[in-house]
C-alpha positions as CSV (number, residue, x, y, z in Angstrom):
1,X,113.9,84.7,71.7
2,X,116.7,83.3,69.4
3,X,119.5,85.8,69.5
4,X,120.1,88.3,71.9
5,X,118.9,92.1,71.5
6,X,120.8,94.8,71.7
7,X,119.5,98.2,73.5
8,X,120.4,101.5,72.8
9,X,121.3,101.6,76.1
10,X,124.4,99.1,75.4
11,X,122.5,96.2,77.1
12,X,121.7,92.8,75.8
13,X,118.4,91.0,76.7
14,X,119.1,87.4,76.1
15,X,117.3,83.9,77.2
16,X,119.2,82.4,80.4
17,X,121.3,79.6,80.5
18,X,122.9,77.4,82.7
19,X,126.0,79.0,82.7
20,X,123.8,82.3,84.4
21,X,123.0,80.0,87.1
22,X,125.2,80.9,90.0
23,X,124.4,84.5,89.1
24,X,120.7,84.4,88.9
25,X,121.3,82.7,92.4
26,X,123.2,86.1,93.7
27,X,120.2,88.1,92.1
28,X,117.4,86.3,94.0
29,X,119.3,86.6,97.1
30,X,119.8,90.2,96.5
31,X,115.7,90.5,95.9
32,X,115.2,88.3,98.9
33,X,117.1,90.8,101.3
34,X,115.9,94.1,99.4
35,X,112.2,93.2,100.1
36,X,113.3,91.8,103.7
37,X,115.2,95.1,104.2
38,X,117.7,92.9,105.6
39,X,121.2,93.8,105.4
40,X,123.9,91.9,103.6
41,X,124.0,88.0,104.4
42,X,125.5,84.9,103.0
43,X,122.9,81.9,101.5
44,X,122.6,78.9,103.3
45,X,124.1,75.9,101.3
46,X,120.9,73.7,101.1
47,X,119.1,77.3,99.9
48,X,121.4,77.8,97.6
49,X,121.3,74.3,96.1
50,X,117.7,74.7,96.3
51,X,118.0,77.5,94.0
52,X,120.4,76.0,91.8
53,X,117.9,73.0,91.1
54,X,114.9,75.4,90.9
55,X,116.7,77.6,88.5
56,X,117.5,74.4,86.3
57,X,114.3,73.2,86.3
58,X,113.2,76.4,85.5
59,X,115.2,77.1,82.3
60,X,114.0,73.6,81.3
61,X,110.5,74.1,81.1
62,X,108.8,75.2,78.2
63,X,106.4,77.4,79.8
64,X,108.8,79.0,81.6
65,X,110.8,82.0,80.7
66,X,114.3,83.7,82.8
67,X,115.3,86.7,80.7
68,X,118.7,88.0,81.6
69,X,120.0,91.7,80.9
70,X,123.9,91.8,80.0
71,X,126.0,95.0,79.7
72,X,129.1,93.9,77.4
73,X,132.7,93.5,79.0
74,X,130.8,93.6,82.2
75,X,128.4,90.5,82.6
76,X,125.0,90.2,84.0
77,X,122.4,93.3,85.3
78,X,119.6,92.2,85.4
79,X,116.6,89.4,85.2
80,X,112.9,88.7,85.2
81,X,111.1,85.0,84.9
82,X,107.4,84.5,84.0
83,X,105.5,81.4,83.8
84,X,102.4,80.2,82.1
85,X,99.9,78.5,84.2
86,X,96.9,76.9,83.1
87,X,93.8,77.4,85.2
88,X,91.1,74.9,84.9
89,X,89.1,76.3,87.3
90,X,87.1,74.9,90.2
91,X,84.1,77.3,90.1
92,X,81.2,77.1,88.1
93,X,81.9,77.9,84.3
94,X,79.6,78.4,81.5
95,X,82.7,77.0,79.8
96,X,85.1,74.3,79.7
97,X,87.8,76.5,78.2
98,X,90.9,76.4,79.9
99,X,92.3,80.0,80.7
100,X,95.8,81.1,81.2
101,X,97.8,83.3,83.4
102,X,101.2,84.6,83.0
103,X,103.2,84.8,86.8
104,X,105.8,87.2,87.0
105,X,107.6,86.3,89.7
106,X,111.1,88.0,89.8
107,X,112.4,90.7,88.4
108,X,115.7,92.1,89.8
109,X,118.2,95.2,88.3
110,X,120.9,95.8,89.9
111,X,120.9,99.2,91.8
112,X,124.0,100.9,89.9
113,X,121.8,100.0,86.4
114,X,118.6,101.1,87.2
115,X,116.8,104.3,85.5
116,X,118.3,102.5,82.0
117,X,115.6,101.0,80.7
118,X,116.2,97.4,81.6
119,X,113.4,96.9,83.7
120,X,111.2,98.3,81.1
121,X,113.3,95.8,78.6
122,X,113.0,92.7,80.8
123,X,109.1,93.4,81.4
124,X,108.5,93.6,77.7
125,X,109.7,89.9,77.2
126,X,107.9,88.6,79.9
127,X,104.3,89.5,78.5
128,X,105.7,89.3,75.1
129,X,105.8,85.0,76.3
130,X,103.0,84.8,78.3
131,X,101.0,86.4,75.3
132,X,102.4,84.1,72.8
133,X,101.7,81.6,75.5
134,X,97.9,82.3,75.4
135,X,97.8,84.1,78.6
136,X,95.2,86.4,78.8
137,X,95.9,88.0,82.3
138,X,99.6,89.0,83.9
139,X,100.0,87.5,87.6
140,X,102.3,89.1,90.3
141,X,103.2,89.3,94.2
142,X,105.6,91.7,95.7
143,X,105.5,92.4,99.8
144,X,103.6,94.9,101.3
145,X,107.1,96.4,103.0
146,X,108.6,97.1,99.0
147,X,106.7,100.0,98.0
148,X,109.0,100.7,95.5
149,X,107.2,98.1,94.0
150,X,104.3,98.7,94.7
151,X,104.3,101.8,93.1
152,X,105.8,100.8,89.8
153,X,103.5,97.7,89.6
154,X,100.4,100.2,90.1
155,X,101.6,102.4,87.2
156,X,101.4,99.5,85.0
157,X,98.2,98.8,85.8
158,X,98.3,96.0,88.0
159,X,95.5,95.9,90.9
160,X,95.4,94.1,94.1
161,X,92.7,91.3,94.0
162,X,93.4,89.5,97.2
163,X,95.4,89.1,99.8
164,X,98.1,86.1,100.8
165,X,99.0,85.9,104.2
166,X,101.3,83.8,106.1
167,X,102.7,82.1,109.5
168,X,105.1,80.1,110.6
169,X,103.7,76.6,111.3
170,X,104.7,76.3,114.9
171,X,103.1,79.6,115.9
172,X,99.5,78.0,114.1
173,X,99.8,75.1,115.6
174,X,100.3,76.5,119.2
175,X,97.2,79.1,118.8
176,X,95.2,75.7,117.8
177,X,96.9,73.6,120.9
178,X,95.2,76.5,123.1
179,X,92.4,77.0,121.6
180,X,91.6,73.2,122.1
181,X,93.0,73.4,126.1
């Protein structure tokens, strides 16, 4: 994506840069409480810095993509990243070809700016990459609790096909400890 695109909706979607850091940072923190349904709360400053270095990393690599939505005069709305991973597989192929899958992993508009067609913008780049990438399927997670996003994910076509779970280590390791007493 060389130059920024202009929507009829007066938005620009645009390749993010460094200088979007510190915002992208607010936006994933934002994401992180909205699917928590937590209220309002400051980052930690080894998470942020965490972020920070992710985020660079991030914009630096080549199968990566952070798209950013801009309104003019106001600054950023929006964002969505993708990645392109290459699965080798560990099962039994009748092929050694190496398949790819695009990972969207957060997308984030701001409340006041939804219903404009940035989501819709964003989500266009992101498989617009992983295509040109040679991905041949789209990737995603989003939490149980968000059924907003559940529902908008399903109209798109995405399907579950597994399930992730998780627990804290501690609480593992104690049901082990007792299980072994």
């Amino acid at each position: 994506m060389a130059k920024p695109k202009q929507h009829d909706s007066d938005f620009l979607l645009r390749k993010a840069d460094d200088a979007d850091i510190p915002t992208l940072v607010e936006f994933l923190s934002k994401l992180a409480q909205h699917v928590a349904g937590s209220q309002t709360q400051r980052l930690k400053t080894k998470e942020r810095q965490r972020l920070v270095e992710a985020l660079a990393s991030a914009l630096a690599d080549t199968d990566k993509l952070i798209i950013v939505a801009e309104v003019p005069g106001y600054g950023l709305v929006g964002m969505g990243d993708v990645a392109v991973w290459r699965n080798e597989g560990i099962w039994e192929q009748a092929s050694a070809e190496v398949e790819k899958s695009g990972f969207i992993d957060d997308v984030w508009v701001e409340p006041e700016y939804r219903k404009r067609g940035i989501f819709t913008a964003i989500l266009w780049e992101l498989v617009a990459f992983a295509e040109h990438q040679g991905a041949q399927e789209l990737v995603l997670e989003y939490s149980l609790a968000n059924q907003e996003a559940k529902a908008t994910w399903k109209t798109l076509g995405f399907k579950p096909t597994g399930v992730r779970a998780a627990a804290f280590t501690g609480n593992v390791k104690k049901i082990l400890t007792d299980r072994s007493s």
